[in-house]
C-alpha positions as CSV (number, residue, x, y, z in Angstrom):
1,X,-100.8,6.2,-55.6
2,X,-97.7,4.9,-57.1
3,X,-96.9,8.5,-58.5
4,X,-97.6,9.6,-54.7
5,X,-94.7,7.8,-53.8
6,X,-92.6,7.9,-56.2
7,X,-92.8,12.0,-55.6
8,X,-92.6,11.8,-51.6
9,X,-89.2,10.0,-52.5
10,X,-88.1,12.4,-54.7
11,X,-88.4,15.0,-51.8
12,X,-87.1,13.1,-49.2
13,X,-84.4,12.5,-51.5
14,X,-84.0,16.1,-52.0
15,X,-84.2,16.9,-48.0
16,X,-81.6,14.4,-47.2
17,X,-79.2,15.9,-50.0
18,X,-79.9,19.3,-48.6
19,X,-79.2,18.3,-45.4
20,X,-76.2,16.6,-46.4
21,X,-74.1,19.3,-48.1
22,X,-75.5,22.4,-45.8
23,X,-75.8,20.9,-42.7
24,X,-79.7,22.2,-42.1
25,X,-83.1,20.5,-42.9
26,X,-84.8,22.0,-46.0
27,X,-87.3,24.2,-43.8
28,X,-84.4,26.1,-43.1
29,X,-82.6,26.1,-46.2
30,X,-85.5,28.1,-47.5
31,X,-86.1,30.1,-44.7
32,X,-82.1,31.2,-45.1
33,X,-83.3,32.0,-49.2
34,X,-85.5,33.8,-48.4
35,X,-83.7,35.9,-46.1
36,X,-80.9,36.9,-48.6
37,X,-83.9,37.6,-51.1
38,X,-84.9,40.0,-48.8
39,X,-81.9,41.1,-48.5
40,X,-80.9,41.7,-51.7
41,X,-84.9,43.5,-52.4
42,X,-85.7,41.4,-54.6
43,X,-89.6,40.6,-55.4
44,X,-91.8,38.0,-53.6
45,X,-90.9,34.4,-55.2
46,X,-87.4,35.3,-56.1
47,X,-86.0,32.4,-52.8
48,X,-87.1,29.9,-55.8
49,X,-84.8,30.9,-58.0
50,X,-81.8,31.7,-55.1
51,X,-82.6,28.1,-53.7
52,X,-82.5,26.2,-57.1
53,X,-79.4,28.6,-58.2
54,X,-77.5,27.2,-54.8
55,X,-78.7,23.5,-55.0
56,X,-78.4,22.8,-58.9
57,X,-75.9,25.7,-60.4
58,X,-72.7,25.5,-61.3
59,X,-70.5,26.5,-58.7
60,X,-68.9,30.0,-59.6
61,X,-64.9,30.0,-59.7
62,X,-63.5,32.4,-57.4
63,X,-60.0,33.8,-57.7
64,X,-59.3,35.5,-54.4
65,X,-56.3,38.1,-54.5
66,X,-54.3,39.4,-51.2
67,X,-52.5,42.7,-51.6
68,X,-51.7,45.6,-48.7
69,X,-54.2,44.7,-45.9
70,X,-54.6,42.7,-42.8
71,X,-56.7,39.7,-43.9
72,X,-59.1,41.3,-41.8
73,X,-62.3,40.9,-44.1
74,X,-61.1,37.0,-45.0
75,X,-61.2,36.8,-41.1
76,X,-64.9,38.3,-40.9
77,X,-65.8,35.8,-44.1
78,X,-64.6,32.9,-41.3
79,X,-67.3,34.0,-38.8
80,X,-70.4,34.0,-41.1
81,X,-72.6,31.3,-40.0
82,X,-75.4,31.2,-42.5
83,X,-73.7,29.6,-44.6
84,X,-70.1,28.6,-42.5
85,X,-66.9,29.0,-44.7
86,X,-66.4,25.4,-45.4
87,X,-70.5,25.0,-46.7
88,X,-69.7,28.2,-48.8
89,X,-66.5,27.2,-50.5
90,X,-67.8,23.4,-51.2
91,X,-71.4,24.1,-51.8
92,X,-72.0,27.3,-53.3
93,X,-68.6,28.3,-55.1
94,X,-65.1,26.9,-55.7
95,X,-62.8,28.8,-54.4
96,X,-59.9,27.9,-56.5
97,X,-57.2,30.4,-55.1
98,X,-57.2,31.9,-51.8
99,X,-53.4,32.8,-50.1
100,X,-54.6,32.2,-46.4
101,X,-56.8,29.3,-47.0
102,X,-55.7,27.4,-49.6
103,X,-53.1,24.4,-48.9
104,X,-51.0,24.6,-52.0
105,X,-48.2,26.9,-51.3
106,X,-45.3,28.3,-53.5
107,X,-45.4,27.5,-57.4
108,X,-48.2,25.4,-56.5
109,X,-50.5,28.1,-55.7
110,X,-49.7,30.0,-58.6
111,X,-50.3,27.1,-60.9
112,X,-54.0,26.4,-59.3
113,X,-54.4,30.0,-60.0
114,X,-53.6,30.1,-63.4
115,X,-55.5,26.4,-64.3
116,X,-58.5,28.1,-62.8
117,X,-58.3,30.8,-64.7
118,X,-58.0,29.2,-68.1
119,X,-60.8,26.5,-67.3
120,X,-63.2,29.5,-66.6
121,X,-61.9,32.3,-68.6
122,X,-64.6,34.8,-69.0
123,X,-66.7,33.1,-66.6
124,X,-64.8,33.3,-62.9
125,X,-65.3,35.9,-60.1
126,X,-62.1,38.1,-59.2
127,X,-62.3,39.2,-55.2
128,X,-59.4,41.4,-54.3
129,X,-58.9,42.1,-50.8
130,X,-56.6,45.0,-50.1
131,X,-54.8,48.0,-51.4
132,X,-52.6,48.3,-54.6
133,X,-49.6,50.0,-54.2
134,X,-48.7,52.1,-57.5
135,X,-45.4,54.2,-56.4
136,X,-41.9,52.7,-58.0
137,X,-43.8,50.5,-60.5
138,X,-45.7,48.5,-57.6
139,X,-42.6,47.5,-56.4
140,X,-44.6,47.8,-52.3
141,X,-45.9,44.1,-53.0
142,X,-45.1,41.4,-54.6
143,X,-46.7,38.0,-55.1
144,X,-44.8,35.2,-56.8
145,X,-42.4,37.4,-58.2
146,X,-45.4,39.7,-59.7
147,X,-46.4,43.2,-58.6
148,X,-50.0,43.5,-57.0
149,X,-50.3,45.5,-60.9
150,X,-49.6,42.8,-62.9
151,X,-51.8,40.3,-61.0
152,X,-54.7,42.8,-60.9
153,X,-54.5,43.8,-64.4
154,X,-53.8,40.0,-65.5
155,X,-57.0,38.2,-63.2
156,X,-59.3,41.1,-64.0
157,X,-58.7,40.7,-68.3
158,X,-60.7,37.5,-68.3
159,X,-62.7,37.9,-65.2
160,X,-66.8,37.9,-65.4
161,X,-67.0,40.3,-62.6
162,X,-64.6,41.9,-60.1
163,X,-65.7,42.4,-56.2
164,X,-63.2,44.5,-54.1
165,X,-63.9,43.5,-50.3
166,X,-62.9,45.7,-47.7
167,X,-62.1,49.4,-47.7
168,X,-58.6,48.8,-49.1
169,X,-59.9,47.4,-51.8
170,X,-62.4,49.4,-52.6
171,X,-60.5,53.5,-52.3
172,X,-57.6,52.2,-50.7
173,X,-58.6,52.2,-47.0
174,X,-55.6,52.2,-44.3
175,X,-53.0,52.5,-46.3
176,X,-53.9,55.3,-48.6
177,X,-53.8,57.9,-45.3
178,X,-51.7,60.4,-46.4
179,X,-48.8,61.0,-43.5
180,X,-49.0,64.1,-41.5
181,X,-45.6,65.5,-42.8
182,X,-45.2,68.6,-45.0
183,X,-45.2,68.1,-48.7
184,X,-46.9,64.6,-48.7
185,X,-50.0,64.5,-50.3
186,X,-50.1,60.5,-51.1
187,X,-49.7,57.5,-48.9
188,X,-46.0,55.9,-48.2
189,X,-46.5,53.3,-51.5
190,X,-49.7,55.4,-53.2
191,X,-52.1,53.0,-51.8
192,X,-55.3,52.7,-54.3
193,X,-58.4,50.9,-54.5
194,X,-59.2,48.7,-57.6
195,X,-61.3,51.1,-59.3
196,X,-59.0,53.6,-59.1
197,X,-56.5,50.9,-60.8
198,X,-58.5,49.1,-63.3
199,X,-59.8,52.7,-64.6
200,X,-63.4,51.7,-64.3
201,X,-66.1,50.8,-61.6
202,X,-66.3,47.5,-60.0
203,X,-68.7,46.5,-57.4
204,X,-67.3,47.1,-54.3
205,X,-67.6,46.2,-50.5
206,X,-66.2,48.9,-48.1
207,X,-66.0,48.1,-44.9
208,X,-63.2,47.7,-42.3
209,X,-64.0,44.8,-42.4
210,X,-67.2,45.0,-43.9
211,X,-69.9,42.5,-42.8
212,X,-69.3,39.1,-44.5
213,X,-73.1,38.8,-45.5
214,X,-73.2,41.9,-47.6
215,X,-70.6,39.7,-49.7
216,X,-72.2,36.4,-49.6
217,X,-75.6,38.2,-50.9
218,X,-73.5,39.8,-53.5
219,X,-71.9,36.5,-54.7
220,X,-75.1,34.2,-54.6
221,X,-76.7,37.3,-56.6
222,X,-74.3,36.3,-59.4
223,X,-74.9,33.0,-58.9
224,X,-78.2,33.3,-59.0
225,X,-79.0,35.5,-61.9
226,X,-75.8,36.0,-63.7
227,X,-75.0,39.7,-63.4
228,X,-74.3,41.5,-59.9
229,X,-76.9,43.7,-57.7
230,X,-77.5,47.1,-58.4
231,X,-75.1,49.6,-57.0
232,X,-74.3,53.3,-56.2
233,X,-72.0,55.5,-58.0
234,X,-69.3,54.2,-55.9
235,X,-69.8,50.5,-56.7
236,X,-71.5,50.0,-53.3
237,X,-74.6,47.2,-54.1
238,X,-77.6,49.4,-52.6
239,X,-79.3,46.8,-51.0
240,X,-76.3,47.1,-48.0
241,X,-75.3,50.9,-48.9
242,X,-78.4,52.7,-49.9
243,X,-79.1,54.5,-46.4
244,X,-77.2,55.9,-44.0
245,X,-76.2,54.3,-41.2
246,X,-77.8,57.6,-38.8
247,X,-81.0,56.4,-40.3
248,X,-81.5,53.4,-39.1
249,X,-79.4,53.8,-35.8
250,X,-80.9,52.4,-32.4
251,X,-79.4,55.6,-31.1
252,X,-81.3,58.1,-33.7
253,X,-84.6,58.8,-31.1
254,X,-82.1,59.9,-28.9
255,X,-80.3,62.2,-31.7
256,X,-84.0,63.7,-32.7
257,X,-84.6,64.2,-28.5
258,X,-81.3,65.6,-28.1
259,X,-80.2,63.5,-25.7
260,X,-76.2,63.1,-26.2
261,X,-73.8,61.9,-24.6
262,X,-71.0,64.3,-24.0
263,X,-67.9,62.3,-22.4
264,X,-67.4,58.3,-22.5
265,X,-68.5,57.4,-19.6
266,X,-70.8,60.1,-18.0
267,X,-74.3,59.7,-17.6
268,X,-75.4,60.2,-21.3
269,X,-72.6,57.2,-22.5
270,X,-74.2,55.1,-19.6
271,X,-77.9,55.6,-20.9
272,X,-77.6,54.9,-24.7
273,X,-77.7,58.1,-25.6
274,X,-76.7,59.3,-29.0
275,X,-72.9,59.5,-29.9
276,X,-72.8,62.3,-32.1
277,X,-71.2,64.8,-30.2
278,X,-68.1,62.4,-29.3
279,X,-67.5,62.2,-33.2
280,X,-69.8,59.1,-34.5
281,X,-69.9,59.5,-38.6
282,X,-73.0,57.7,-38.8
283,X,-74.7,60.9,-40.1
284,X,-72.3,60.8,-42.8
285,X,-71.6,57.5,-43.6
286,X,-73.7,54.7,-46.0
287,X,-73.9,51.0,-44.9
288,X,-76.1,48.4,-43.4
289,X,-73.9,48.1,-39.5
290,X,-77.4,48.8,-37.7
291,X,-79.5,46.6,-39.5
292,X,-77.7,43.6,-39.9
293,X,-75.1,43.4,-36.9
294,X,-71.6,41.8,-36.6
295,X,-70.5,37.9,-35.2
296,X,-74.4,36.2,-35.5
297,X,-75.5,37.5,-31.9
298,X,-77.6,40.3,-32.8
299,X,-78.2,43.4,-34.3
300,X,-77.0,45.5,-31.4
301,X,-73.2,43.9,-32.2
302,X,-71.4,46.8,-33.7
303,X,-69.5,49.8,-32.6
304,X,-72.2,52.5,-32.4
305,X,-74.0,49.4,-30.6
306,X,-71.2,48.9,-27.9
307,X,-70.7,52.3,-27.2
308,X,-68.2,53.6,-29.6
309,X,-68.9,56.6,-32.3
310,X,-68.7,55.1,-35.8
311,X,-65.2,55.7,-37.9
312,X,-67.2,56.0,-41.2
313,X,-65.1,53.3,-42.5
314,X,-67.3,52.6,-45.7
315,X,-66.7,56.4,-46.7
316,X,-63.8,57.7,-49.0
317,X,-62.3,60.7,-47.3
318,X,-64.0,60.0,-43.9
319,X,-63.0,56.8,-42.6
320,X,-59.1,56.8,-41.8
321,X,-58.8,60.5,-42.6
322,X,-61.2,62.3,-40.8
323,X,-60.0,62.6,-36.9
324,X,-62.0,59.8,-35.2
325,X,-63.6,62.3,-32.7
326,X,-64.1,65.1,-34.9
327,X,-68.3,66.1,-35.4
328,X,-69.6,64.5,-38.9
329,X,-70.9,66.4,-41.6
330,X,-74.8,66.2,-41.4
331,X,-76.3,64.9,-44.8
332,X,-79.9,65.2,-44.8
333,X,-80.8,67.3,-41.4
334,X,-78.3,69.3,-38.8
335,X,-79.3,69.0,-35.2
336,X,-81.3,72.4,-34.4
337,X,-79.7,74.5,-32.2
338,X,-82.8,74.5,-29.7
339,X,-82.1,71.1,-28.7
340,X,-81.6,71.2,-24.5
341,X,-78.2,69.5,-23.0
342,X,-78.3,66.3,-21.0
343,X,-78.9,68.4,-18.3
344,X,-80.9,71.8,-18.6
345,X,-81.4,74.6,-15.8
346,X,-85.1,74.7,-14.5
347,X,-85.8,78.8,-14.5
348,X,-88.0,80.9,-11.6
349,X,-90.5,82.0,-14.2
350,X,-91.2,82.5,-18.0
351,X,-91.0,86.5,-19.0
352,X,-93.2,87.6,-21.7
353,X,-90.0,88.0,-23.9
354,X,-89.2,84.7,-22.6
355,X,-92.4,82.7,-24.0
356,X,-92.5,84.8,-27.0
357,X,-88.9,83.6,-27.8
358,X,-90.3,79.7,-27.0
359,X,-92.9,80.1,-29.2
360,X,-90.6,81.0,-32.1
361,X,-88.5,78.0,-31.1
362,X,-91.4,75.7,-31.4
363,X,-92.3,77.2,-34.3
364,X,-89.0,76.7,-36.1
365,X,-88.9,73.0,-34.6
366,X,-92.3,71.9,-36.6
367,X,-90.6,73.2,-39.6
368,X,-87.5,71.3,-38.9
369,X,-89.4,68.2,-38.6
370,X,-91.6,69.0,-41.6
371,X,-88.5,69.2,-43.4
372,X,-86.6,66.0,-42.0
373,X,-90.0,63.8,-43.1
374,X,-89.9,65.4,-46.6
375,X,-86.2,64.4,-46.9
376,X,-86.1,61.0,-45.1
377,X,-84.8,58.4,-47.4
378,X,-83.3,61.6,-49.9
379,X,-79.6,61.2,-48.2
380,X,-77.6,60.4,-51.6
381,X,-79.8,63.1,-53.3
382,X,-78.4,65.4,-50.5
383,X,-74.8,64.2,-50.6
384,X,-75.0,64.1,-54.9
385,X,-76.5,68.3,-54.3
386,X,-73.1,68.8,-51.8
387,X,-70.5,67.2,-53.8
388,X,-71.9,69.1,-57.2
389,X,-71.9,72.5,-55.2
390,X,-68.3,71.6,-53.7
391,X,-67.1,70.9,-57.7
392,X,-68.7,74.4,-58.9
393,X,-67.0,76.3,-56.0
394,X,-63.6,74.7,-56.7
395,X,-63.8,75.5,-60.4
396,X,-64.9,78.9,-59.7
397,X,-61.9,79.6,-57.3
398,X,-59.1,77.5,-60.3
399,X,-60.9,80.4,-62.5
């Protein structure tokens, strides 16, 4: 009996201190680790080890850089709600330099930068929000008398990992779009993403701005086991960037119906219908948007959700260069061309020609869905085939 209580106080204990430093009941605390654990695809009794990482671990340092952007993905980071900002940067890391939301200022800031970095050399995690300019030396931004170069190069040498946040960071978003003048074929300052930089792969999270959670699951999955989540060639983790974002898409029944809509605002817009026609890169684009959602209120909280075609702002060379309305590249199946418009002609009759010819088409569309089930789920196979035959006819037309 006495070992009865003396455990049922121990767990109260342990509810009260959860509840006291997240602001939730323990029920819920678990409930949220086991969500990021599905998340992040990890195997059934892996919320034990993210819920003992978050309650016992040491908190991660976090050296947070701001170079050529719009503070746009910081401001995404202040509208997560599971866990808020201040639970994050108090609880579950210590975010020891941050321009916009740190209160040291001046020579101070610089000097909690470089104390956090020698407490925790080898050990912190470097985030770098936005683009590094590399024309004239880096001269494009400066920082404390320091180019956006030299503090890249100097916070990555000792960091344990490096995250670029937000398109800029990750290929140089924004302002890497190469003017429409002849003879330019760089941005203004040669905009670059971190990578591109640093020489080597980094994990990266595109997005403009990208959703805070595919961070936050990224950064506890350091905390957690030590070593960051699996990623694509890119950098992109693969449990927010392994599918595209057609695939998933409340809009895709409409796509395989061929039901879409034409013209903002005409019938087809009105009705949900599928946006592909007014430009949406979804079909061309990899990230998590449908599934997870923007702002806490619901999966249906993104652009393709409220009516606007997707910018493909997770995708090099698509996002921010690729005209907005222009038709997306198809990656794993093209819309057949026997698909009916929004609104098809009812004929007198059916000719012999006629059904012969109807026939064919139904024939061809078994095939075509055949051949979309076999390649489901095979979209960075398809886009690794087109980017190796792209390479072979570019070195056959140098030759």
């Amino acid at each position: 009996m006495q070992d009865e209580g003396v455990l049922t106080c121990l767990v109260q204990g342990e509810e009260q201190e959860i509840e006291r430093r997240f602001g939730i009941s323990r029920r819920e605390f678990l409930k949220f680790c086991a969500g990021l654990a599905g998340t992040l695809g990890l195997p059934a009794g892996a919320e034990a080890a993210v819920a003992q990482a978050i309650e016992s671990a040491k908190r991660p340092s976090v050296i947070w850089l701001h170079f050529q952007e719009c503070t746009g993905c910081s401001e995404s980071l202040l509208r997560a709600e599971h866990p808020t900002l201040e639970k994050l940067i108090l609880d579950v890391i210590s975010l020891d330099y941050h321009e916009t939301l740190m209160a040291a200022a001046g020579h101070q800031a610089e000097k909690s930068r470089k104390d956090a970095m020698a407490a925790n050399k080898g050990k912190y995690l470097l985030v770098v929000e936005g683009a590094i300019p590399t024309k004239e030396q880096g001269i494009y931004c400066k920082i404390g008398g320091h180019t956006a170069l030299e503090l890249l190069k100097e916070c990555a040498a000792d960091a344990a990992a490096v995250i670029a946040i937000g398109s800029c960071a990750s290929w140089g978003g924004m302002p890497s779009t190469v003017p429409s003048i002849p003879g330019w074929d760089t941005s203004p300052t040669g905009a670059a993403g971190v990578s591109e930089v640093l020489g080597k792969t980094v994990v990266t999270i595109p997005g403009c701005p990208p959703n805070p959670y595919n961070f936050l699951a990224t950064a506890v999955h350091f905390l957690t086991f030590g070593t960051l989540p699996a990623t694509d060639k890119l950098g992109r983790p693969l449990f927010a960037y392994g599918r595209l974002i057609h695939e998933n898409c409340e809009r895709r029944a409409h796509f395989d119906a061929g039901r879409f809509a034409m013209a903002f605002g005409d019938e087809g817009h009105r009705k949900g219908y599928c946006l592909y026609k007014l430009g949406c890169k979804g079909p061309e684009t990899y990230a998590n948007c449908p599934t997870l959602g923007f702002g806490d209120v619901g999966e249906s909280n993104w652009p393709v959700g409220c009516g606007h075609p997707c910018i493909g702002c997770t995708e090099k060379g698509v996002g921010f260069a690729k005209p907005i309305h222009a038709m997306a590249k198809m990656l794993n199946v093209a819309p057949p061309l026997q698909y009916p418009r929004i609104t098809e002609d009812v004929g007198k009759g059916v000719s012999f020609a006629s059904a012969a010819a109807l026939a064919a088409i139904a024939g061809a569309a078994a095939g075509g869905a055949a051949m979309l089930a076999r390649n489901l789920g095979l979209s960075h196979q398809a886009a690794e085939l087109e980017k190796a035959k792209e390479g072979k006819a570019k070195t056959q037309a140098e030759a």
